[in-house]
C-alpha positions as CSV (number, residue, x, y, z in Angstrom):
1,X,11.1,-110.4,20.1
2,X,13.6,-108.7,22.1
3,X,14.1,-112.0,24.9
4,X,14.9,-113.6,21.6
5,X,17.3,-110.8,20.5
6,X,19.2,-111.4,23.4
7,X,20.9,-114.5,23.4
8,X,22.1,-113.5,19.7
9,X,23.3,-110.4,20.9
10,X,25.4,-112.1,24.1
11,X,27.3,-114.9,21.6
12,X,28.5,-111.9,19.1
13,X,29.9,-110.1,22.2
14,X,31.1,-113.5,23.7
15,X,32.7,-114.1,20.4
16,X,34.4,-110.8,20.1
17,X,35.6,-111.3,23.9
18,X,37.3,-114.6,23.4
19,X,38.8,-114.1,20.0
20,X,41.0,-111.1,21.8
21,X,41.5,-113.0,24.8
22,X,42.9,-116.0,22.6
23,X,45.3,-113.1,20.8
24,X,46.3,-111.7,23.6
25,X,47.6,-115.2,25.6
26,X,49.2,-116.0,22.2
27,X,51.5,-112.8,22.2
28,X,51.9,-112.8,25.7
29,X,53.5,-116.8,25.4
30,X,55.3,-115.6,22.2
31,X,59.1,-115.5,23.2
32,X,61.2,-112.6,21.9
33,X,65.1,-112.3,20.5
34,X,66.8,-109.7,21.3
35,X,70.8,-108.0,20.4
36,X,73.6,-109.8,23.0
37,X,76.1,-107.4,22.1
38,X,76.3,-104.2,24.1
39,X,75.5,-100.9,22.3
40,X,79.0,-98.2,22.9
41,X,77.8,-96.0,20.6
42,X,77.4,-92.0,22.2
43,X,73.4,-91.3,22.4
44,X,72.1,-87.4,22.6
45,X,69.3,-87.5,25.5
46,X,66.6,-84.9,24.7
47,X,64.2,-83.4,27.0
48,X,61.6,-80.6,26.5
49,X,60.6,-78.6,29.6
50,X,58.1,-75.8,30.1
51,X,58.1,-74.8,33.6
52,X,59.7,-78.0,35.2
53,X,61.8,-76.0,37.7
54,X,60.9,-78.2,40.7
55,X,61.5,-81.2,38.3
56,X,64.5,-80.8,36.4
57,X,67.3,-81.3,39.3
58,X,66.0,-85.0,39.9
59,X,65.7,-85.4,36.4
60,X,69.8,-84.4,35.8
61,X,70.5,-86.3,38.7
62,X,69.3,-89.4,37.7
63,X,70.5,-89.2,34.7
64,X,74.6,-88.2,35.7
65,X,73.9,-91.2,37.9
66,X,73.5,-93.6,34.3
67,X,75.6,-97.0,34.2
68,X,76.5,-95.5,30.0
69,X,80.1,-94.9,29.7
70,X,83.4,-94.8,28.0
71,X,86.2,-97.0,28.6
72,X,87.9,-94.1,30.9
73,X,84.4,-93.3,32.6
74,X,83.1,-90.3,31.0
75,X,79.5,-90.6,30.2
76,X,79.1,-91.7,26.4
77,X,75.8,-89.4,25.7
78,X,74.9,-85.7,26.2
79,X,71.9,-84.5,27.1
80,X,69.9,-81.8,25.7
81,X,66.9,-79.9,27.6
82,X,64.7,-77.1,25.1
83,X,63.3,-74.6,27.7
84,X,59.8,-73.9,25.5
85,X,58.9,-71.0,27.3
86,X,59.0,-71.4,30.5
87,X,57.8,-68.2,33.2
88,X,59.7,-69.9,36.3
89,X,63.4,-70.0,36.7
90,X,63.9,-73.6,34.7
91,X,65.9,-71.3,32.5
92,X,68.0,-70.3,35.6
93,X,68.5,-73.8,37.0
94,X,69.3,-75.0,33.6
95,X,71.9,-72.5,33.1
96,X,73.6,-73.1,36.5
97,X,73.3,-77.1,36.0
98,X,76.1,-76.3,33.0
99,X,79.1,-75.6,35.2
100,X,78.7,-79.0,36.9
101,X,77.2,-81.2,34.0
102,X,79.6,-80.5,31.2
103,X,77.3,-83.0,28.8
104,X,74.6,-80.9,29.0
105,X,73.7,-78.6,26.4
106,X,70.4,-76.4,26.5
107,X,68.4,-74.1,24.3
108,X,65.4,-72.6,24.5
109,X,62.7,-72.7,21.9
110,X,61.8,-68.9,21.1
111,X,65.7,-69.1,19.6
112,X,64.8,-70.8,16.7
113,X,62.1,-70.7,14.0
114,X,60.4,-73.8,13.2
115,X,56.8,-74.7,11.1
116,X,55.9,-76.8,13.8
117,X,54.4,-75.4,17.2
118,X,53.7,-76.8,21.2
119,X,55.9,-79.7,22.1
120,X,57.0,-80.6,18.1
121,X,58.8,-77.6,18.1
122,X,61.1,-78.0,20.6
123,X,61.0,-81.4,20.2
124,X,62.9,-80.9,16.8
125,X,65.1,-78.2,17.6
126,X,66.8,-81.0,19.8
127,X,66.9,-83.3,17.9
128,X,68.6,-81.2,15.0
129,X,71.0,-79.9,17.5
130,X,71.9,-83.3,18.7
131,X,75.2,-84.2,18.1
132,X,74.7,-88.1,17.8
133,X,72.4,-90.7,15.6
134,X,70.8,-92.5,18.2
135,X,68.2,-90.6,20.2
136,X,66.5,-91.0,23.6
137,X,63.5,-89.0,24.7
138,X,62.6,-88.3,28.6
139,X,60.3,-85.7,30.1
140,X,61.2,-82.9,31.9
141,X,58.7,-84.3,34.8
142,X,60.6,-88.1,35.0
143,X,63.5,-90.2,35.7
144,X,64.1,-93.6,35.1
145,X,63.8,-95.8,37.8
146,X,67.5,-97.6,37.2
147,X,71.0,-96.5,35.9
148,X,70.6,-99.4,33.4
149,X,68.0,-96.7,31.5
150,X,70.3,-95.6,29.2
151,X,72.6,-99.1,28.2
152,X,69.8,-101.3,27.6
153,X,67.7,-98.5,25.4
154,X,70.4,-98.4,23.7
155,X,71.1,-101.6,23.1
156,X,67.6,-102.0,21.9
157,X,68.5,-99.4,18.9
158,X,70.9,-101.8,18.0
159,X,68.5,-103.8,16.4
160,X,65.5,-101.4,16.2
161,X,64.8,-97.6,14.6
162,X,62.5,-97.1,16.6
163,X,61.7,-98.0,20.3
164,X,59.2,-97.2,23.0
165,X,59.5,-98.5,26.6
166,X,56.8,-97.8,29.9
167,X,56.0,-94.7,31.2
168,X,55.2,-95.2,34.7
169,X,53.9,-93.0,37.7
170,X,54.1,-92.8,41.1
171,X,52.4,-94.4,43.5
172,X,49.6,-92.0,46.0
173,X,47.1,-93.2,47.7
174,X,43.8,-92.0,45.9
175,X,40.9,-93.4,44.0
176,X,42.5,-91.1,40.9
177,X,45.9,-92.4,41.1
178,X,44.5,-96.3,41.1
179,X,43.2,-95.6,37.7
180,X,45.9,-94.6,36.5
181,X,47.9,-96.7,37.7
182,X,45.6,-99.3,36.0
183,X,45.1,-97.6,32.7
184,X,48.5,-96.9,32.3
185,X,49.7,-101.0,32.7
186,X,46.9,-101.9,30.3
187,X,47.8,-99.3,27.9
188,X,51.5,-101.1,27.8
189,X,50.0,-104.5,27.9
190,X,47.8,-103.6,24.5
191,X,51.0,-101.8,23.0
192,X,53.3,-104.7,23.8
193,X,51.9,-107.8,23.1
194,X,50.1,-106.3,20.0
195,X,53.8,-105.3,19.1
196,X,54.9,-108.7,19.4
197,X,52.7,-109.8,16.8
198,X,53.4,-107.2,14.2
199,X,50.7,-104.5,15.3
200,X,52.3,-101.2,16.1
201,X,50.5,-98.6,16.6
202,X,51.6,-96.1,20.0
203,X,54.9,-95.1,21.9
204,X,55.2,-93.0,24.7
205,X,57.0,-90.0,24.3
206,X,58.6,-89.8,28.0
207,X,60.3,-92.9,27.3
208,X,61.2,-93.7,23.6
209,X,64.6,-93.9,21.2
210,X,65.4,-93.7,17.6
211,X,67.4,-93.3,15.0
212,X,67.8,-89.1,14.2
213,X,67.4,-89.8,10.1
214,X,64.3,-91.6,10.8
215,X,63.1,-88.9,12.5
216,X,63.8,-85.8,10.4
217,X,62.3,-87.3,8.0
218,X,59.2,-88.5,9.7
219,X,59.0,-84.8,10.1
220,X,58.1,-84.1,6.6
221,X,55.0,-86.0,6.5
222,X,51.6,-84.3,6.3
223,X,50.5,-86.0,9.3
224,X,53.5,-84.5,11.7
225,X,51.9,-80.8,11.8
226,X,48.1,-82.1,12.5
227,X,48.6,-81.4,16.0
228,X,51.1,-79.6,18.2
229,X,51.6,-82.7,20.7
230,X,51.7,-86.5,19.3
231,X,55.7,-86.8,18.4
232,X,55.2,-90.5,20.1
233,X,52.2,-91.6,18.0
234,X,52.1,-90.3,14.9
235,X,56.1,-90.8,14.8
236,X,54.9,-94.6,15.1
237,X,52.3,-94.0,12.2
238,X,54.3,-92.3,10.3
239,X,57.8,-94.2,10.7
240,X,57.6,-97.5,12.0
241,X,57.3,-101.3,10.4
242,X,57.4,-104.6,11.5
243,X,61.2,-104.6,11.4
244,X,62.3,-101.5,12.5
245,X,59.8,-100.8,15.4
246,X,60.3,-102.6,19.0
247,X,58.9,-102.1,22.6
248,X,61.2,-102.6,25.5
249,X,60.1,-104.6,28.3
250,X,62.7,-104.7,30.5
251,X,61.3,-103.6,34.0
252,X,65.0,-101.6,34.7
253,X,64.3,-99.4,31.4
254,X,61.3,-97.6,32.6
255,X,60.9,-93.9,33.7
256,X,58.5,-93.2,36.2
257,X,57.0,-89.8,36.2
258,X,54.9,-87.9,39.1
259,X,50.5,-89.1,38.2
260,X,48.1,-85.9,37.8
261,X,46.9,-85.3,40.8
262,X,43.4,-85.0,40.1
263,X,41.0,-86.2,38.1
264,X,40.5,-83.1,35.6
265,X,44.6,-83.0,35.3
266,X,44.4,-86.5,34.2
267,X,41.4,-86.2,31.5
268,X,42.9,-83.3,30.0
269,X,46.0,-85.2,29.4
270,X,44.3,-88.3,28.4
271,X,42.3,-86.0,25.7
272,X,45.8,-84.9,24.0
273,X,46.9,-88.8,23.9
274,X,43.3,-90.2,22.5
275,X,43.2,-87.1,20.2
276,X,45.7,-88.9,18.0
277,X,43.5,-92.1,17.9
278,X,41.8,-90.5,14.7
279,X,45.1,-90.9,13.3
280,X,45.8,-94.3,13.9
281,X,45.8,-97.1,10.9
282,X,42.1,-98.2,9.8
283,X,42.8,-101.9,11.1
284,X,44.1,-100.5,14.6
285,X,41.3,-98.5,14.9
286,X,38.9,-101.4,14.5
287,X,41.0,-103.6,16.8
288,X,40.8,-101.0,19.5
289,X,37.8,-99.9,18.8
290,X,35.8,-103.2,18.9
291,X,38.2,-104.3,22.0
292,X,37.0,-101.7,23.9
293,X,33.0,-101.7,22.6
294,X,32.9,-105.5,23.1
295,X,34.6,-104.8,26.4
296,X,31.7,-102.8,27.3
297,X,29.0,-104.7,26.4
298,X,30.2,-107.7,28.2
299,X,29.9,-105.7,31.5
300,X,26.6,-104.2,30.2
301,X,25.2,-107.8,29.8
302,X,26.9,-109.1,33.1
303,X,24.8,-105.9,35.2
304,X,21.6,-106.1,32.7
305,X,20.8,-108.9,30.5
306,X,22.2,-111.8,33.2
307,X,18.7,-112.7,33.9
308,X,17.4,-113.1,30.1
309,X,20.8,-115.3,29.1
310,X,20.8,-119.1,29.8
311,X,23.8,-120.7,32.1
312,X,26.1,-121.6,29.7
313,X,26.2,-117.8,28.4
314,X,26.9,-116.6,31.9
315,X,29.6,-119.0,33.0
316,X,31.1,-118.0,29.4
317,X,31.1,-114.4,30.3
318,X,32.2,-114.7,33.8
319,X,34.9,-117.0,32.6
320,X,36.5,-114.6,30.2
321,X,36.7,-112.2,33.4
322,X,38.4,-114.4,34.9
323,X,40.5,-115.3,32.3
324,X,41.3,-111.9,31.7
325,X,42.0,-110.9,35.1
326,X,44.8,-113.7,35.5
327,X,45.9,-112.4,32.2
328,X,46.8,-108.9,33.9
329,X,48.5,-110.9,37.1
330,X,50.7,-112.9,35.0
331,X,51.3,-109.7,32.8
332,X,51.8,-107.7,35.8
333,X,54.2,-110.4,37.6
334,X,56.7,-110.7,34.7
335,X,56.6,-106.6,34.2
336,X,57.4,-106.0,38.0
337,X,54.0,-103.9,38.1
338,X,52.1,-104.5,41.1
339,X,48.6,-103.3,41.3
340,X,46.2,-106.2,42.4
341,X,43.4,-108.3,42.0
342,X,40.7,-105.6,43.6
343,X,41.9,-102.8,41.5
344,X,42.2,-104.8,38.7
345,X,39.0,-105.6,38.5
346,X,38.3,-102.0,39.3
347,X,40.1,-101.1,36.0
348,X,38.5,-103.4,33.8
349,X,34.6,-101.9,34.8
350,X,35.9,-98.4,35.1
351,X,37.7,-98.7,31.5
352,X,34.3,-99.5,30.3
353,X,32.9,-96.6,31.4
354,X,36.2,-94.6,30.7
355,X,35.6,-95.0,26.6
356,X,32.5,-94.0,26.8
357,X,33.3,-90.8,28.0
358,X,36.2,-90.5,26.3
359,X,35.4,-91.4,22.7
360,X,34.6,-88.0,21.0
361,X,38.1,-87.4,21.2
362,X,39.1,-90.5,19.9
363,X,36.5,-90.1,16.7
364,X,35.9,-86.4,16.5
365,X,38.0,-83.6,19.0
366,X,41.0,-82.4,18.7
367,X,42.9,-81.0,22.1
368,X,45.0,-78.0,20.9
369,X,47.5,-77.7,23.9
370,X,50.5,-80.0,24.6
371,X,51.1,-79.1,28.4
């Protein structure tokens, strides 16, 4: 009874496989317009920090350095940091950065009274203090990898509320670092191509724009105070639509940020960002969801049920590897992300065992702290 359970069993998760590997070529082939016209409107550049004392000088540096100016060379943005409590001398460094930076402005968080707590707070005590429509968010912890950052975020808001671009980290040389390395590029590849064809559903928060009205007023929703961390994502449920939400590909507009540097740093931060899964759209959920289960099950019945399947089955599964795998090159070439064929392949079989461990805080947990 079972042997003939089986080869049922490996069609439905072939099925599954190929229908998302179909979607996934299609958006990736699907061509995108964007605005010609520079943006020269003045941005405010907000940044919360909590103890980013070693952090914040690179941060400032690379962003006096940005290619965004006026036509007699001032810089056309200011840049607002919220200190949110920090016990180290960010404060200190903040306050001496002034006298040299004259666009930036900083506050700290215990200052004002707000309904909304962890990064939220000071999060929205920047933006209302920001003198300009057009918003840009950075971490504390990054810098973007170009002095094109600014200019071509911007001109992305030209067309677009709401943007999101990629986050990425550095480069170490440890089996923790790979994965996230890998996780990371998939996660954009899901959120970009799935973008492309209308389905929105994430941004990330240390490298994302948008309009300050669409904001405030995202911030009345009942969904904005179910957890202290999630401005990216729920901003994204809450705010965005087919025509008003874009990602930003350009390889010169990402941010790179330092990777945890261990294992437990990175699962605690990965709990905050699947904690807001529950929150997603039902139809996201389910293509997520299923991705990732049928994802699973195809290496569960490459490693167990290879034996019991007949050929054609096999060179099926295999294929879609495959398939996939040049999927991520291709991806990967055009995004100026290099991580290899090795790792991967290393990715895809550790992702399936990553939601696995991972999914009670996708369906049921909420984690309570936002740094």
């Amino acid at each position: 009874m079972l042997t003939q359970f089986i080869p049922i069993f490996c069609a439905t998760v072939l099925i599954f496989q190929w229908a998302y590997e179909l979607l996934l070529w299609l958006a990736f082939v699907k061509k995108e317009k964007g605005s010609t016209l520079p943006n020269t409107a003045p941005i405010s550049i907000i940044s919360c920090a909590r103890n980013e004392a070693q952090n914040i000088p690179a941060l400032l540096q690379a962003l006096q350095s940005q290619d965004y100016s006026t036509s007699n060379k001032v810089l056309n943005f200011e840049v607002i940091i919220i200190d949110d409590g920090s016990t180290d001398t960010t404060w200190q460094i903040l306050e001496a950065a002034t006298h040299e930076f004259p666009e930036l402005r900083i506050f700290k968080s215990d200052a004002f009274d707000s309904p909304f707590k962890g990064k939220k707070k000071a999060l929205n005590i920047g933006v209302r203090q920001a003198q300009y429509d057009l918003i840009l968010c950075i971490d504390a912890d990054c810098i973007p990898i170009s002095n094109q950052w600014v200019s071509i975020m911007a001109n992305a808001l030209l067309d677009k509320e709401l943007i999101t671009g990629y986050g990425a980290y550095q480069k170490e040389k440890s089996w923790t670092n790979t994965l996230v390395q890998w996780e990371t590029m998939h996660s954009f590849l899901w959120y970009q191509l799935l973008a492309k064809l209308g389905v929105y559903y994430m941004a990330v928060g240390r490298n994302m724009g948008f309009h300050k009205a669409l904001f405030l007023e995202a911030c009345q929703h009942p969904l904005w105070q179910k957890l202290p961390y999630g401005d990216d994502d729920l901003l994204v449920r809450i705010a965005a639509t087919t025509k008003n939400f874009g990602v930003v590909s350009n390889p010169l507009s990402y941010t790179q940020s330092k990777a945890p540097m261990s294992f437990q740093q990175w699962t605690q931060q990965k709990k905050r960002h699947l904690s807001t899964g529950k929150y997603y759209r039902k139809k996201v959920q389910f293509l997520l969801g299923s991705y990732a289960l049928s994802q699973g099950l195809l290496w569960f019945c490459l490693l167990f049920l290879w034996s019991f399947c007949s050929s054609l089955s096999i060179t099926l599964l295999l294929g879609r590897l495959i398939t996939h795998l040049i999927l991520l090159s291709a991806f990967q070439k055009k995004q100026n992300i290099s991580i290899g064929l090795i790792k991967n392949l290393q990715g895809e079989f550790l992702w399936a065992i990553y939601n696995c461990i991972f999914a009670p805080y996708i369906f049921f947990k909420n984690y309570h702290s936002w740094k």
